[in-house]
N, C-alpha and C positions, 0 to 999 in steps of 0.2 A: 408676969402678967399672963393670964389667959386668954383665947381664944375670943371666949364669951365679953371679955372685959373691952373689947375692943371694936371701932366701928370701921366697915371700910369706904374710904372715899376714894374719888376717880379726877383725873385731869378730864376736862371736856371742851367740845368747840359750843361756843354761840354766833347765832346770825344779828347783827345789828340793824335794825331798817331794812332798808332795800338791796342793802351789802350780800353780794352769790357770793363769794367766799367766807367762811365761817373763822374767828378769831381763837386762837388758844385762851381760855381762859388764866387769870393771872393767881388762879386756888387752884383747889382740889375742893370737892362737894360730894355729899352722900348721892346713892344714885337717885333718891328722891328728888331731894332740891334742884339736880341739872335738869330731869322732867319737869318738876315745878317752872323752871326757868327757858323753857324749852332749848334746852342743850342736847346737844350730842355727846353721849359719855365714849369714851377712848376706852377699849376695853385693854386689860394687859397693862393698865396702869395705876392698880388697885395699889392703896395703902392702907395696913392699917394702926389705925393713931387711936387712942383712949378716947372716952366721950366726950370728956370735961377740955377738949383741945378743937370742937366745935362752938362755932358763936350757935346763936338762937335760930339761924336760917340753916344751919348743915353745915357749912362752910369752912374747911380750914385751911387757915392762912399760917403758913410756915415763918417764923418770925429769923430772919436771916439773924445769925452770933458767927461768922467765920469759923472758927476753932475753937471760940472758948465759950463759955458757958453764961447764964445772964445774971447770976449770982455773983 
């Protein structure tokens, strides 16, 4: 897979309400959608994953297999 084949997403913080401390989000999101969502992107924690492994909002949720595979 190439380069171009590929999007990257970031771990980020959000504020919830009135909350001063910011929460690790529980994804990784394109750097859009965490400004969309007004997030703080963590820089240094770039991935990059295929397109087709984002939902419709950016968003990619790692679907935990331990060691083996989902096939």
């Amino acid at each position: 897979m190439q380069a171009s084949e590929t999007i990257s997403v970031y771990s980020f913080r959000v504020y919830h309400g009135h909350c001063e401390s910011p929460e690790l989000a529980p994804f990784k999101a394109t750097r859009e959608a965490i400004l969309a969502l007004g997030g703080q992107v963590l820089e240094g924690t770039d991935e990059d994953v295929p397109p087709d492994e984002l939902d419709a909002d950016g968003h990619f949720r790692r679907i935990p297999t331990g060691w083996g595979s989902l096939s």
